[in-house]
C-alpha positions in Angstrom: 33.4 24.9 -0.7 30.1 24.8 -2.0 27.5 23.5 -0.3 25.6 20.0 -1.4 22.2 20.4 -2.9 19.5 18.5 -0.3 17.0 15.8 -2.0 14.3 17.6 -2.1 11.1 14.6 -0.7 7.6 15.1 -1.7 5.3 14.0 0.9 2.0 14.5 2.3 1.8 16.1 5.8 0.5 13.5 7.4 2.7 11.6 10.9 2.6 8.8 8.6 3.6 10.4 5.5 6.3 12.4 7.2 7.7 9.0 9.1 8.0 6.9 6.7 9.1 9.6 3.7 11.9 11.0 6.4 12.8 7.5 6.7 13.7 6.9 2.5 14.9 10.1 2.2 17.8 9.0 5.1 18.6 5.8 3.6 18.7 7.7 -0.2 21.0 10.1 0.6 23.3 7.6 3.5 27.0 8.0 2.4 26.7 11.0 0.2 26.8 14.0 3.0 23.5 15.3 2.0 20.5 16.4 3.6 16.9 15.8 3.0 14.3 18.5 2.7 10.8 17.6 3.0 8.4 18.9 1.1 4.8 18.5 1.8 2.1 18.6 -0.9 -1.9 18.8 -0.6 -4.2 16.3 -1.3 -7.4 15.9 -2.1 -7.7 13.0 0.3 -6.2 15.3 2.8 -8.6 17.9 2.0 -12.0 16.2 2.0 -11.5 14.5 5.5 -15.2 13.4 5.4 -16.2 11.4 2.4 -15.6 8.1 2.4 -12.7 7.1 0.0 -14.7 5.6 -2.7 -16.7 8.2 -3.3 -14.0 10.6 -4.0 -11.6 8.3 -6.4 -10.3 6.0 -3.7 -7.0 6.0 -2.3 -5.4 7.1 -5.3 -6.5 10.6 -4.2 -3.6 10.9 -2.1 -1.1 10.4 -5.2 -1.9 13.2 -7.6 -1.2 16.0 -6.2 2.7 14.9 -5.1 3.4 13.5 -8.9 2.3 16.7 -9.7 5.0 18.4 -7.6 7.4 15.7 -9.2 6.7 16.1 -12.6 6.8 20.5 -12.7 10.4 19.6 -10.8 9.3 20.9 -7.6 11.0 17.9 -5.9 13.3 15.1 -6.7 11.2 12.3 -5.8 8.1 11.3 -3.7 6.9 8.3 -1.6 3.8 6.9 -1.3 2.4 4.3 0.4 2.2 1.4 -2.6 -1.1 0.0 -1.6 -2.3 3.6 -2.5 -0.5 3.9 -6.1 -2.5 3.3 -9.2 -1.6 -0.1 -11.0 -1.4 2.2 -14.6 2.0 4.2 -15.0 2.3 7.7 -15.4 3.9 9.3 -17.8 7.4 10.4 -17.4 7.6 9.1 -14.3 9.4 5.8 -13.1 8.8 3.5 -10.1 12.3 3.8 -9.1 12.6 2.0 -5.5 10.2 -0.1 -4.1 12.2 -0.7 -0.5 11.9 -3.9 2.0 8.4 -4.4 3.1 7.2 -3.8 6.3 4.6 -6.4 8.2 1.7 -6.9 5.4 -1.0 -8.1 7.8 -3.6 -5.9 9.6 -3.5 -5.5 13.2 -6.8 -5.1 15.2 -6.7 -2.4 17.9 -9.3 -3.5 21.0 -9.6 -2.2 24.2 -8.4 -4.5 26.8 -6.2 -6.4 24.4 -9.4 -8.6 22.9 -8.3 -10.3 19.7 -10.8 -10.5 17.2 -12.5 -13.8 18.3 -12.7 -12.5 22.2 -14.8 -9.8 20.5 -18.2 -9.6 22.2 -21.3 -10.7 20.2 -22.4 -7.7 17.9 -18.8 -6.0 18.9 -18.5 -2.5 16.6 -15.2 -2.5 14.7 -14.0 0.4 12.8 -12.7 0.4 9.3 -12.4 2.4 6.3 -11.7 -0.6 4.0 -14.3 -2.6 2.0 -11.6 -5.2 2.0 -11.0 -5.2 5.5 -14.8 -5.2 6.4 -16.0 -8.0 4.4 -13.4 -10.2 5.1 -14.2 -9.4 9.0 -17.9 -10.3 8.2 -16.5 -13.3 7.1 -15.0 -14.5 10.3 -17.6 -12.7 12.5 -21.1 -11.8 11.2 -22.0 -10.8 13.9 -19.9 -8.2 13.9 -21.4 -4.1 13.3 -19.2 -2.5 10.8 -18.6 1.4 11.0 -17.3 3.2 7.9 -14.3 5.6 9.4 -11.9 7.7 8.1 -9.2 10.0 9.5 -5.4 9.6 11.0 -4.0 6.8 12.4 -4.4 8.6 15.9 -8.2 9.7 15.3 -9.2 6.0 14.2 -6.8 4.4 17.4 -9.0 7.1 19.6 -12.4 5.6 18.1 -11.3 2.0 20.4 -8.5 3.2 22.6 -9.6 6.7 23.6 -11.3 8.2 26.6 -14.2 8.9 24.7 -13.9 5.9 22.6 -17.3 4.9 20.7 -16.0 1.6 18.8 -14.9 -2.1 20.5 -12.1 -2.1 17.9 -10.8 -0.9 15.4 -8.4 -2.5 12.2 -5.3 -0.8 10.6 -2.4 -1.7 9.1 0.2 -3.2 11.3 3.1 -1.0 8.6 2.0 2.1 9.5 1.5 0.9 13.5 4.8 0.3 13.6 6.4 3.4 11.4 5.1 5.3 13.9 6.0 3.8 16.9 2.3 2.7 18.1 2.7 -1.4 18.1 1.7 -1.3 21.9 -1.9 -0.4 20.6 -1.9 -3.8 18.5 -4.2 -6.4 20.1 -4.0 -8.9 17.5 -2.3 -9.3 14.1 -4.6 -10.6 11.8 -3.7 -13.8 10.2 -3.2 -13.8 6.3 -6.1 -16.9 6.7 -8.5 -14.6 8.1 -7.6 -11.3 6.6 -5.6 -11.3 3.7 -3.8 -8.1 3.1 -4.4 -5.5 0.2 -2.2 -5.3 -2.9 1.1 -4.3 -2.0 -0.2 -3.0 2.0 3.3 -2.5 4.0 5.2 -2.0 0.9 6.5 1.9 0.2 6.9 3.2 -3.7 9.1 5.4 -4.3 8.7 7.7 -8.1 11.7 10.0 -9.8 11.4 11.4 -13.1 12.3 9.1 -15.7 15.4 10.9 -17.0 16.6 11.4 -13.6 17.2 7.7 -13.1 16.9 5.7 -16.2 18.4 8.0 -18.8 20.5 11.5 -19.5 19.2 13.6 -16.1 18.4 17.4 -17.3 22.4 18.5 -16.9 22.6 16.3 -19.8 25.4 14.0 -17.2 23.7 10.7 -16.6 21.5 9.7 -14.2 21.3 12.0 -11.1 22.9 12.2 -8.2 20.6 10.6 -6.2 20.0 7.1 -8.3 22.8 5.3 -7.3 20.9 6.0 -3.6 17.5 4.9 -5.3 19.1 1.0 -7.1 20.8 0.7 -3.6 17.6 0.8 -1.7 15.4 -1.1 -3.9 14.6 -5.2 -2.4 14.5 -7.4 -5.3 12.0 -9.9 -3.5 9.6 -6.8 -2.3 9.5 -5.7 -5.8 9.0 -8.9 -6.8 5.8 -9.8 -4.5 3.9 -6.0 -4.8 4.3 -6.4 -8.9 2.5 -9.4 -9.0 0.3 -8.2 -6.2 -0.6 -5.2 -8.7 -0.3 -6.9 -12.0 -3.7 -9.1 -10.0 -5.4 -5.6 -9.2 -4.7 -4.5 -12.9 -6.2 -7.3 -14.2 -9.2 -7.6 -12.4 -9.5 -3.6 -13.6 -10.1 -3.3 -9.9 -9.5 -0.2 -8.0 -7.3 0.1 -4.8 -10.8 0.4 -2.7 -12.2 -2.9 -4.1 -12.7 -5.8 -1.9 -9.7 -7.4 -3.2 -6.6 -8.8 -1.4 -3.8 -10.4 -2.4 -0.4 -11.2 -1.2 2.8 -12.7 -2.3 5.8 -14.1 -1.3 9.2 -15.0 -2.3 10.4 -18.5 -0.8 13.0 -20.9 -1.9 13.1 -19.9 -5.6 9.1 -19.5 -6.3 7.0 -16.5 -5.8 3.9 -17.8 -4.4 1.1 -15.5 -4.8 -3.0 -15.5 -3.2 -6.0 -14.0 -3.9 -9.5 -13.3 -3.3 -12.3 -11.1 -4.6 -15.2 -10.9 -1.9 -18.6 -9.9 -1.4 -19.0 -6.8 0.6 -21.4 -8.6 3.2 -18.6 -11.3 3.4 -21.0 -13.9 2.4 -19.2 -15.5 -0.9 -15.6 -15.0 -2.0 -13.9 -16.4 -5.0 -10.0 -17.4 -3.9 -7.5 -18.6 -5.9 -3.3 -19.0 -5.5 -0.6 -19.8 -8.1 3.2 -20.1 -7.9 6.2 -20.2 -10.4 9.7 -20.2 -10.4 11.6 -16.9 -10.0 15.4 -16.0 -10.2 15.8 -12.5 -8.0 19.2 -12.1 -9.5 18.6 -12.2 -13.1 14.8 -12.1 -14.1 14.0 -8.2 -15.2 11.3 -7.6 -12.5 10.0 -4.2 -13.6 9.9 -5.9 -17.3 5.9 -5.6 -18.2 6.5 -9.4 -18.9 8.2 -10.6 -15.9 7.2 -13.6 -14.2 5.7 -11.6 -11.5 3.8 -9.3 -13.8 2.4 -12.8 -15.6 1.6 -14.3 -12.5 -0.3 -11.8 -11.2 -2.1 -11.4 -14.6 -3.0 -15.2 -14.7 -4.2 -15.8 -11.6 -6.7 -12.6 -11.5 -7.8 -14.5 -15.2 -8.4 -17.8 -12.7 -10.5 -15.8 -10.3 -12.8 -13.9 -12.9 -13.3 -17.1 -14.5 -14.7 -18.3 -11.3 -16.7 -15.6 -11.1 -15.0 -12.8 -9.1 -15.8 -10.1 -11.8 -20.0 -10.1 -10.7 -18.4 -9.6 -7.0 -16.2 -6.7 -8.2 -19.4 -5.5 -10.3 -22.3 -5.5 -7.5 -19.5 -3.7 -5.3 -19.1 -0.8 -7.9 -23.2 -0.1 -6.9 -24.0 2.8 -5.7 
């Protein structure tokens, strides 16, 4: 009997990476009697552990290297985490699955439980987002920002830890709760008070174009693993990160700009918010917009689907109010 090829993951190294890639591979391959084989891929964000993240290309760092791998046919697919994935397509490849979203919001992490108005005056809170800090200088002034970087377990330690330097830190409640760490949650941040980046708890997963779409390389159809791919895929997640991105692309903003947005899919509309902010948190141009969407028979990865134009005309509504001299003064050195 011969034995069943494995899909063969790419992935970064990281706990993260590794949980939630072994996680897609599982629900990929559920029903077909294959395994999955992990395969992890270097970075440059994994490499240069110091630099802050805009100064080395911003998250999307983490994503060349593995479409790499995909594209020479070292693996079958790869995962990222979509908040990280660059708004422009790349060639050959296709965004095959984008599964059900985990919790969008950020959780703060404070010792002794604090949530984030219990902070003491001048509290230090940790965070490697220009998002995530001004829109905390926006609640709190008061508040010291520190600029960190480093594993979910290194930045928890910077609060939580013996040797703990930091009165709080702020991560993503997703990746919290992938890997099992919710307990460390003091408070989840409020969309209100800190609206989420583009697509933050979402996953993307990428195949090669001909392996899902058209003739795979045997010259058979689609390959084998597809069928795992359209099963996995949430209509309504899809839905809310594209306009999410369509907003970033837009605004010709970069994954590390102080821009958030988040939508959501309720009672036939897709309701989408956003906001460009200074990085001191002192002004913020918001805006929100809604239409009517049909999950089972508008074409959402259609570059003119209602979520794409959404997302396009409401990052035209914030710029006209001024949000590109915010996204300008934040791209200063």
């Amino acid at each position: 009997m011969t034995e069943l090829r494995p899909l063969r993951l790419g992935t970064r190294a990281s706990a993260l990476a590794l949980a939630q890639s072994g996680q897609a591979g599982g629900e990929i391959v559920a029903g077909t009697g294959r395994e999955v084989e992990l395969v992890h891929v270097r970075t440059r964000g994994d490499v240069d552990r110091t630099s802050p993240l805009a100064q080395i290309g911003g998250t999307g760092v983490f994503v060349t290297a593995v479409r790499e791998a995909l594209l020479a046919g070292e693996v079958d697919v790869v995962v990222h985490s979509c908040k990280d994935l660059p708004t422009l397509p790349a060639d050959g490849l296709s965004l095959a699955c984008i599964p059900p979203r985990e919790d969008p919001r950020d959780a703060l992490c404070a010792a002794g439980g604090l949530g984030l108005a219990q902070l003491p005056e001048g509290a230090s809170v940790g965070t490697g987002s220009p998002r995530r800090a001004a829109q905390l200088l926006r609640a709190r002034p008061d508040l010291q920002i520190v600029a960190i970087r480093g594993n979910i377990d290194t930045r928890l330690a910077r609060a939580l830890g013996s040797q703990a330097d930091l009165d709080a830190v702020v991560l993503a409640a997703a990746g919290l709760r992938r890997l099992g760490k919710e307990d460390a949650i003091s408070e989840l941040l409020p969309v209100e008070v800190m609206l989420p980046a583009p697509a933050q708890g979402a996953l993307a997963i990428e195949a090669r174009c001909e392996d899902v779409a058209g003739a795979a390389p045997s010259g058979s159809g689609p390959a084998w693993f597809a069928p795992g791919l359209a099963r996995y895929d949430d209509p309504a997640t899809r839905a809310a990160v594209t306009a999410e991105r369509a907003l970033l692309r837009s605004l010709e903003a970069g994954c590390s700009a102080p821009v958030a947005a988040f939508a959501e899919v309720r009672a036939g509309r897709l309701r989408l918010r956003a906001l460009a902010i200074r990085p001191d948190g002192g002004h913020a141009v918001e805006g929100e917009a809604s239409a009517p969407l049909d999950l089972a028979s508008d074409a959402l990865s259609d570059p003119a689907s209602v979520p794409a134009r959404l997302g396009a005309q409401l990052a035209q509504t914030l710029l006209s109010r001024g949000a590109g001299a915010i996204l300008e003064a934040a791209r200063q050195p």
